[in-house]
N, C-alpha and C positions, 0 to 999 in steps of 0.2 A: 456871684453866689450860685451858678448855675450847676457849679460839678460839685461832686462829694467832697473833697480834698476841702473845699469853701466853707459848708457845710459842719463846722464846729463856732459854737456861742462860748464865750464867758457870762453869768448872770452873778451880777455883784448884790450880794445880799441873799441868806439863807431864810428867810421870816416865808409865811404863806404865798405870798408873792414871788421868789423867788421859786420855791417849791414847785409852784404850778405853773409856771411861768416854764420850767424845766421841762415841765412832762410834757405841755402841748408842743416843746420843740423837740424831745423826744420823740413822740406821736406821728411828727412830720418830718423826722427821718434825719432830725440832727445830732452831735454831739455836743455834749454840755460837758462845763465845768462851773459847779456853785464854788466863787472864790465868798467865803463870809466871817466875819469878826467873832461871833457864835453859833453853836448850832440852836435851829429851832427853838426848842425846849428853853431855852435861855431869852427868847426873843419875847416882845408884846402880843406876837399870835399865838404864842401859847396861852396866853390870858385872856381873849377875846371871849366874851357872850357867847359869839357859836350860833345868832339867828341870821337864817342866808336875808340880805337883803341891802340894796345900793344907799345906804345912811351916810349925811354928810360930806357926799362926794364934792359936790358943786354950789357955789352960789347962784340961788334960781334968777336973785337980781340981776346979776353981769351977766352970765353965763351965756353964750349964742344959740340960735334954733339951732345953728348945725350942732353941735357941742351936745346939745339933750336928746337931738338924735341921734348921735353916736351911740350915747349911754344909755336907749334904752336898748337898739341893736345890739351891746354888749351885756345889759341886764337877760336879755333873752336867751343869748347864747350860754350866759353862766347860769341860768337858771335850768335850760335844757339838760346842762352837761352836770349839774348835782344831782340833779333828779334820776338821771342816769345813775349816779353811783349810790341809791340809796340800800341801804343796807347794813349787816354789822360790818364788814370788810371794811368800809371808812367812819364807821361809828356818822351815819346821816339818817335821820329817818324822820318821817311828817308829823306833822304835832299839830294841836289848834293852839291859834294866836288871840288873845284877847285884848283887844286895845280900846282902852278905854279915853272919852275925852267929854266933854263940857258941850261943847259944839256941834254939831252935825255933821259926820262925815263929806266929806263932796264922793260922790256916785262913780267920777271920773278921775280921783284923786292920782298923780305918777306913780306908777308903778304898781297900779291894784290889779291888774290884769294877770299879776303872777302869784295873787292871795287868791286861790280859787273857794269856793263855796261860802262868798262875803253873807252875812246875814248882822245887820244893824237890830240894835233892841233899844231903845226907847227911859225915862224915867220906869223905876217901877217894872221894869220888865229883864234886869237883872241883877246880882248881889253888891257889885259894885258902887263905891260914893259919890261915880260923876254920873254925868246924866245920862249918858249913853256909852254900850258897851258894842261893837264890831267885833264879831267871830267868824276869822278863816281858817283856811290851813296855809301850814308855813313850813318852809326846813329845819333843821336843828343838826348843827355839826360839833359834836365833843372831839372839840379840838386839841387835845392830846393826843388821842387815837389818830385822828385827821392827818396831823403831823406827820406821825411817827409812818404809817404807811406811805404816807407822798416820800421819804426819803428810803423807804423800803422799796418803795419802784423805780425811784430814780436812780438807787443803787446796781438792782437788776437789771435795766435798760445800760449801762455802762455808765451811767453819771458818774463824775467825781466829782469829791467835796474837799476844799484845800482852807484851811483855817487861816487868814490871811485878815489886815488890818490896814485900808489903804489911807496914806496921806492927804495924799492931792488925785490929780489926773494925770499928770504925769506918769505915774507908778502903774495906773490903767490902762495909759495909753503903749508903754511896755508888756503888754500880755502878747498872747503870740495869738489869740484867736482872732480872728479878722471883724468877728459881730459882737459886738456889746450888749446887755440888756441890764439897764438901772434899778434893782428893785430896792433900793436900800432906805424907803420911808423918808423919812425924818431924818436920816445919815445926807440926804440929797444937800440939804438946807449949806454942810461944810465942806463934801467932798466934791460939790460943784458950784457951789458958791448961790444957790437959790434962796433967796432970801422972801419968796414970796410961800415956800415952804412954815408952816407953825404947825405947833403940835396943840393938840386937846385932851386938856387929862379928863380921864374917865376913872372912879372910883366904884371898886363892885367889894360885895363882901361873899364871901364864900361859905356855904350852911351844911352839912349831913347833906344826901341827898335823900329825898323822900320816896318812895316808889308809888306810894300812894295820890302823887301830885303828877299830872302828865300834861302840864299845858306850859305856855308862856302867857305872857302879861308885860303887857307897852301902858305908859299911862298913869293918870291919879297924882296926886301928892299935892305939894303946895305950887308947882310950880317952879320952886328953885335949883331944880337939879330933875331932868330925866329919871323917871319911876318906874322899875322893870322887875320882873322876876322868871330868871331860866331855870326851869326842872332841869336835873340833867343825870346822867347813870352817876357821873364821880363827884357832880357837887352841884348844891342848887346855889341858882347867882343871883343876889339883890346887886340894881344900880339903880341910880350911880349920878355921875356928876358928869360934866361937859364943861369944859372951861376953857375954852381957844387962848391961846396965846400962855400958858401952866406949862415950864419945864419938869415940873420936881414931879418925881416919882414915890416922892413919901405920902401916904395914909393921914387924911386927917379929920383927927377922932370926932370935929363936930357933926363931919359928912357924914359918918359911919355911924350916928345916933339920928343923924334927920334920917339916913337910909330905913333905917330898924324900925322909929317911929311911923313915920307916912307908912311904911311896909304894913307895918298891923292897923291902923287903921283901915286902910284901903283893903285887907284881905278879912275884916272883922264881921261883914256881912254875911262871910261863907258860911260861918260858923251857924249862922239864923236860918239858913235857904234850906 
């Protein structure tokens, strides 16, 4: 891989992952081609939340010291290089996070080092139903915009994008590029046989957006589902749900009334403050 001639990738899968996965081998002087089943806009990163931050990667139980040192190393570099692109050009920009919970934050919690300006409040010391509210700053990437620009650079960089739908590995293992890069999610689980691959459905409902509203919100509800709320310029996001092991990609309407209920409760303070 040492001469140029070497120096062309295939990245299977066009979702956010493939997307930027393109550009840092762009950056580094390679050719790409995204072979993918659809574009972006068609994929589950188009519907992402959009707050930058390492959620759900790993189990802390199994997982090795080296394995979390990896990922903070990798939290840092991606946090360095968002921060870098803040602005309208990728629809990113800083926002405060309010996460609220029952318990007492821990001081040294993973990955607090990239929530700057932490400030913990107490009972009684902010609007919210739990007993305590954590105010940082945090990223926020509208991920449509996010998108559509990462395939607007990979296209100016010389990317190509080939609409393609692979069987097996066979069929991959016939491309002519000599470097592979897997980005295909939850595609991994069939088109390589990973069976330690599961998907987590998450359930958000999509509102007007407010302009009047400029924060995020982790936190609150009963408990049985993840309680959130993204301000965003194209739509504000209530979630949602987290169910490890949920293939189905259909809406279901008891989620989307717990979502609405706990939502007003939990934001019914403001109204007083």
């Amino acid at each position: 891989m040492g001469n140029d001639k070497s120096k062309k990738a295939a990245i299977i899968g066009g979702g956010v992952m493939g997307l930027t996965t393109a550009r840092l081998l762009q950056e580094a002087g390679w050719s790409v081609t995204i072979y993918t089943r659809e574009m972006a806009r068609h994929t589950t990163s188009q519907v992402a939340g959009g707050e930058w931050g390492p959620f759900s990667v790993h189990d802390p139980m199994v997982s090795s010291a080296a394995f979390k040192l990896q990922l903070q190393l990798a939290a840092q570099i991606s946090h360095e290089t968002f921060a870098r692109m803040v602005g309208d050009d990728y629809a990113i920009k800083w926002t405060e996070l309010y996460t609220a919970s029952d318990t007492l934050p821990a001081a040294d919690s993973p990955f607090s080092q990239f929530y700057p300006y932490r400030q913990t409040y107490g009972p009684g010391e902010h609007p919210f139903t739990t007993n305590y509210c954590t105010v940082s700053a945090t990223m926020l990437v509208e991920t449509g915009t996010f998108l559509r620009r990462l395939i607007q650079d990979v296209r100016a960089a010389g990317g190509v994008f080939v609409i393609r739908d692979f069987k097996d590995q066979d069929e991959i293992h016939g491309l002519q590029e000599p470097v592979v890069f897997n980005c295909t999610g939850l595609g991994s689980r069939a088109l390589f046989g990973d069976e330690g691959i599961t998907p987590a459905k998450g359930q958000l409902i999509l509102l007007p957006p407010d302009p009047a509203v400029d924060f995020l919100t982790v936190g609150g509800g009963s408990g049985k589902g993840p309680l959130y709320m993204f301000s965003r310029n194209d739509y504000m996001i209530l979630g949602g749900t987290f169910k490890p092991g949920d293939w189905s990609t259909q809406p279901e309407p008891q989620e989307t009334e717990r979502i609405l209920t706990e939502s007003q409760a939990f934001f019914a303070g403001l109204s007083k403050s």
